[in-house]
C-alpha positions as CSV (number, residue, x, y, z in Angstrom):
1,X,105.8,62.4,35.0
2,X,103.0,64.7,33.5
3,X,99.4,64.1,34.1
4,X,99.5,60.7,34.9
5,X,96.7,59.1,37.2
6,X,98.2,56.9,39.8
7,X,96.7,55.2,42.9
8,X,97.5,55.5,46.2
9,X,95.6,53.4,49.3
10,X,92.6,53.3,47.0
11,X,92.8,56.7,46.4
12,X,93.2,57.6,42.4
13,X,95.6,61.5,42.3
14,X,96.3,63.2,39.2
15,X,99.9,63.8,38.8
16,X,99.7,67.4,37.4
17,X,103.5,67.4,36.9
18,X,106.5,65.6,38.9
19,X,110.2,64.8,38.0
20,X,109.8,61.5,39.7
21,X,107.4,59.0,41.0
22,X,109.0,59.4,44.6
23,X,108.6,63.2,44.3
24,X,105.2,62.5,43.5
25,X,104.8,60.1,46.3
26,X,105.6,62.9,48.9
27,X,103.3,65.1,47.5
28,X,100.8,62.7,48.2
29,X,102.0,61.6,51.2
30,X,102.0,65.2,52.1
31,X,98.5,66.0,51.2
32,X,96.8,62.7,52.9
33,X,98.6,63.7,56.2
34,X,97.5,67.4,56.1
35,X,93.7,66.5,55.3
36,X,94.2,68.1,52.2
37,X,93.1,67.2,48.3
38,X,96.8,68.5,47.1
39,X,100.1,69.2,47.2
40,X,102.8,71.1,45.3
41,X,106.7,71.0,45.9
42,X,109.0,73.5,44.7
43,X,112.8,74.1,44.6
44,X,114.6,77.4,44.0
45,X,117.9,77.1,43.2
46,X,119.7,80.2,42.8
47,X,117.1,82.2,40.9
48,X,115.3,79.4,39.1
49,X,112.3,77.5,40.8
50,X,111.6,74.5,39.5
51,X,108.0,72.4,40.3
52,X,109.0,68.9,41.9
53,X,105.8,67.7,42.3
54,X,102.1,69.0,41.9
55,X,99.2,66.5,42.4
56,X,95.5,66.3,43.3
57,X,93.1,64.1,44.4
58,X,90.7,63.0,42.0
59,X,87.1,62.3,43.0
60,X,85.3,59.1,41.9
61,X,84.2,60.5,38.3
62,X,87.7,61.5,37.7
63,X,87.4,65.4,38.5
64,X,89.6,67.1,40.5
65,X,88.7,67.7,44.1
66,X,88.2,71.3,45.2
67,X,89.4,72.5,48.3
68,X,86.7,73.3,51.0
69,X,86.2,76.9,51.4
C-alpha cells in the first residue's frame, strides 16, 4: 500500500507506505492507543531496514495532523 486513505472508527489515516493492510492496521491501532496522530514500523533485518507501516491521521480537510508540541 502507498498513500492510500483508509478509515478506521470514523477516523480517515493516510497510509504513507505499508506492505500490508494488517501492517497498516497496527500502526493505527498503535497510534489511537498511544493518543498519538501516527505511527511508523520498521524491521531490520541483518543490515537492511525496511518500513512496514507509516500512517497519519488526517484531519477533516484531509491534511495531515501535526503532532502537539
Amino acid at each position: 500500500m502507498k498513500n492510500e486513505i483508509i478509515e478506521v472508527h470514523g477516523r480517515k489515516w493516510l497510509v504513507r507506505e505499508a506492505t500490508s493492510r494488517e501492517e497498516a492496521d497496527h500502526a493505527i491501532a498503535m497510534a489511537m492507543c498511544t493518543g498519538s496522530v501516527g505511527s511508523k514500523h520498521t524491521e531490520t533485518i541483518g543490515d537492511v531496514k525496511t518500513v512496514t507501516a507509516d500512517v497519519v491521521r488526517l484531519n477533516d480537510d484531509g491534511t495531515e495532523c501535526k503532532p502537539h508540541q
